[in-house]
N, C-alpha and C positions, 0 to 999 in steps of 0.2 A: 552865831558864834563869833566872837574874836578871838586874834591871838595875838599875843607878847612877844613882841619886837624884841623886846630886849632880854629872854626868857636866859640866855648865852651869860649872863652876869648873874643870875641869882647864885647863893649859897645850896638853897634847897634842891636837891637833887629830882624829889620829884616833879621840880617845879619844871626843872630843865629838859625831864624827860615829856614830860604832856609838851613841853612847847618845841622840843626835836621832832615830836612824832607829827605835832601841827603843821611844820615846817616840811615834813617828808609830804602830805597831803599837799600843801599846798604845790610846790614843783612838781610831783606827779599831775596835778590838776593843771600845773602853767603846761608844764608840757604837752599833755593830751589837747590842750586846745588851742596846741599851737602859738600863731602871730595875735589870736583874740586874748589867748593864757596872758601872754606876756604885758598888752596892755593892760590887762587887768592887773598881774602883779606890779605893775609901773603904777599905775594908780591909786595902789594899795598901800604899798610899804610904805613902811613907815621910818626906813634905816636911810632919810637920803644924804647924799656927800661924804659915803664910807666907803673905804675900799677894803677886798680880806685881806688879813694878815696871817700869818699860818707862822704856826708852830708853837709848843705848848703843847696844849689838848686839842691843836687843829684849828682852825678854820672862825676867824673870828671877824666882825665888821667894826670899824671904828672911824671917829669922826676926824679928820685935818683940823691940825693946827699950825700955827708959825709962833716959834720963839723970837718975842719980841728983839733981844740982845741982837742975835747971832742972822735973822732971817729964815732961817732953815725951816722946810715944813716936814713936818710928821704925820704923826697918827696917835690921835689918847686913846691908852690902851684903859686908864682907871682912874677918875679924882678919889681922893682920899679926904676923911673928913676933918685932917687935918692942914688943909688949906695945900696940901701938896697935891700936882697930878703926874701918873705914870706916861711918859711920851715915850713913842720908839720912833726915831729917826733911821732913815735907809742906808746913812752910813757910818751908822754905829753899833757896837756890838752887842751893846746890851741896851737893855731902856733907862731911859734917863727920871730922877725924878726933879720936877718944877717948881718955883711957886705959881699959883695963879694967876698974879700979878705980871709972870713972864712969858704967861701963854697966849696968846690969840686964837680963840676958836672960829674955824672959819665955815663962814654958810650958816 
C-alpha cells in the first residue's frame, strides 16, 4: 500500500478522506513503535522542509520559501496555474499572492 503525501490539497473529498484515515494509521503505527515508528516515518515521508501551518481547515504542511525582493521567508501555501503562488509570511496578516518569478523555493 502507498499513501498520498499530498492527499491535504485534493478537491475530492474522498480522496482526502482515504488519505486522513491513512494518515491516522500511520501515527498510530509511528507511535506503537515507538523510537523504530519514528525512524521509519523519517524515512518515509515524503513532505520534507515543511513546517504546520494551522488554521483554515487546520493543520496543514507546506514548503519554505524566500521572496526574492524583500528576503523574508514563508511558507507556500498553493501555486496557481496562473503563474501566481499563495505565500503566508509570519508577519503578515493575510497571504500574500506572488509571481513566480519572486519566489524561491527553498530545499
Amino acid at each position: 500500500m502507498s499513501h498520498d503525501w499530498t492527499y491535504e490539497y485534493s478537491d475530492d473529498s474522498s480522496v482526502y478522506r482515504r488519505g486522513q484515515a491513512q494518515r491516522d494509521a500511520i501515527n498510530t503505527a509511528k507511535e506503537q513503535l515507538g523510537a523504530d515508528g519514528q525512524e521509519l516515518y523519517d524515512l518515509y515521508n515524503k513532505t520534507p522542509n515543511q513546517e504546520p501551518i494551522t488554521g483554515g481547515l487546520g493543520s496543514t504542511y507546506c514548503k519554505k520559501v524566500m521572496c526574492r525582493n524583500t528576503g523574508r521567508i514563508g511558507n507556500l501555501i498553493d501555486k496557481s496555474p496562473n503563474g501566481f503562488m499563495e505565500v503566508r509570511f509570519p508577519d503578515g496578516f493575510r497571504n500574500e499572492f506572488m509571481r513566480q518569478t519572486e519566489v524561491l523555493v527553498l530545499g
